[in-house]
Steps between C-alpha positions, in 0.01 A plus 500: 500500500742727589878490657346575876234259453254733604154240615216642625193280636199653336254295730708689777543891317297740672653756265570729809858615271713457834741379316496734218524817779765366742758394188720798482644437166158485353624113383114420500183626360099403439399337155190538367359282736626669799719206573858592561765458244879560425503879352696632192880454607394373888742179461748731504431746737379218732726513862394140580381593810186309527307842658203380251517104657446635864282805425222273309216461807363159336838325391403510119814622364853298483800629285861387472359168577408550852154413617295693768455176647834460597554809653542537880175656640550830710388510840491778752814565709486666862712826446591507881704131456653633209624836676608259830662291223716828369551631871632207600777417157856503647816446321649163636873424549516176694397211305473114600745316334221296254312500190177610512176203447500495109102564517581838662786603203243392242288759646711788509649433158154444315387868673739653331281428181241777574763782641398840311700601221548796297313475175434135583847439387566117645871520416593490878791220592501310841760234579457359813781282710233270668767236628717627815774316347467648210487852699783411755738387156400872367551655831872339567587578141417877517674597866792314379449769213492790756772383678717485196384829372485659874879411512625668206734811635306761246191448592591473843586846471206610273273338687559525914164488555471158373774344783207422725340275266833330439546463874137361555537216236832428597336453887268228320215772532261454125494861472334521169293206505412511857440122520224481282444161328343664214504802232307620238670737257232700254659618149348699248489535113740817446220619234210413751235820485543521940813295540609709853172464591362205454797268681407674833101488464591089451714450789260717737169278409790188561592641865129548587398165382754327646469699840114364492666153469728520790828561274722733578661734257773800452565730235893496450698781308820356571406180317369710247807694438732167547265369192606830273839444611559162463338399143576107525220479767231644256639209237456241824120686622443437058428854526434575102711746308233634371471634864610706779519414896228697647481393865540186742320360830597249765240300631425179701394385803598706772659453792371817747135544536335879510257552740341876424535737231787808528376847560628720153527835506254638239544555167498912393125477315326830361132571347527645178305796413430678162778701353841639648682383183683825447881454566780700343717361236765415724317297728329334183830381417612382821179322503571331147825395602415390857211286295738304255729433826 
């Protein structure tokens, strides 16, 4: 029929156009009929991003080859479990030294399917080390790395600040990997629409989800900048060259248990009113600048 196999059900159609209003491409329109249809050029405008499959109040509609029927149902949420569920995310750095149940990986690697993504771009990269051996073989190799690098006399000098870290991992103290028996690393396609962007929207649904499950994560820079450093791990994590490192999170079972949520400092929030836009030109380009920072 057509290459997004547009269906729709006409003992279902109520011909309410749903789908027709929500698509913001315009990839669909009515026929004559008033039964939906693929418009002039709406194959390739179309995002793939199903809007008209969960929009359709009777389930007559399936396109790309998915069915209504398969869909996951929503249901209503309490917003005061989700909020306690925020409150209470921490950033864990004591692990136990185990894998996590397989059931409970499957989980937070087939989330990651319906994370948010600019443009509904699905380009997005995860590899996973979901063995501990596999983890502790990737942790030995890259402190021995350190070390080496650490050692050097020039960047000894050039880098002071970075003595501690030596010191630490020569103590036996997992500085960077904190003990974790598990990373994700999320890469993105360097021509991706949102490729900053769309990395960290990923890996904060991941940290959520997994806090509901019990896991313990932690964002970590340092193993971020190790993996632009050291470009044999990306060829180990099968990172593709086709993409770059965006970000990467410990996680496992932990070892320390939380018992109430921290007390933060608030956030600097204002009301916006109508106008006070006028700014002189020098401020305007401090602004511009300060913007593409």
């Amino acid at each position: 029929m057509n290459d997004l196999n547009l269906k729709i059900d006409s003992n279902k159609c109520v011909h309410c156009g749903l789908c027709i209003n929500d698509c913001m491409v315009k990839a669909l329109e009515f026929d004559e009929n008033k039964v939906p249809r693929v418009a002039d050029g709406g194959e390739r405008r179309c995002m793939k991003c199903q809007h008209c499959l969960a929009i359709c109040p009777v389930g007559a509609l399936s396109i790309l080859g998915k069915s209504p029927e398969d869909s996951v149902p929503i249901q209503q949420y309490n917003p005061d479990e989700i909020l306690n569920l925020i409150k209470n995310r921490r950033s864990y750095r004591h692990y136990k030294k185990e894998n996590l149940p397989p059931e409970i990986m499957e989980k937070l690697k087939n989330m990651l399917n319906w994370v948010p993504t600019g443009v509904n771009n699905h380009g997005l990269h995860f590899s996973f080390i979901d063995d501990i051996e596999v983890m502790n073989d990737f942790r030995d190799y890259t402190n021995k790395k350190l070390i080496d690098v650490l050692s050097k006399p020039v960047i000894n000098k050039a880098f002071k600040k970075f003595e501690r870290y030596k010191k630490f991992i020569l103590n036996g103290n997992d500085f960077v990997f904190r003990g974790a028996p598990h990373m994700v690393v999320v890469s993105a396609p360097i021509d991706a629409p949102c490729k900053d962007v769309d990395p960290m929207i990923a890996l904060s649904y991941f940290e959520l989800y997994a806090q509901s499950l019990g896991v313990g994560t932690v964002w970590c820079g340092i193993a971020y900048g190790i993996l632009r450093f050291f470009p044999e791990l990306c060829k180990q994590l099968e990172i593709p060259d086709t993409h770059k490192v965006s970000y990467v999170m410990l996680f496992g079972p932990a070892d320390i248990k939380y018992h109430r949520a921290v007390q933060p400092e608030p956030f600097k929030m204002v009301s916006v009113k109508k106008g006070n836009r006028e700014m002189s030109f020098a401020d305007k380009v401090k602004r511009f600048f300060l913007n593409g920072k």
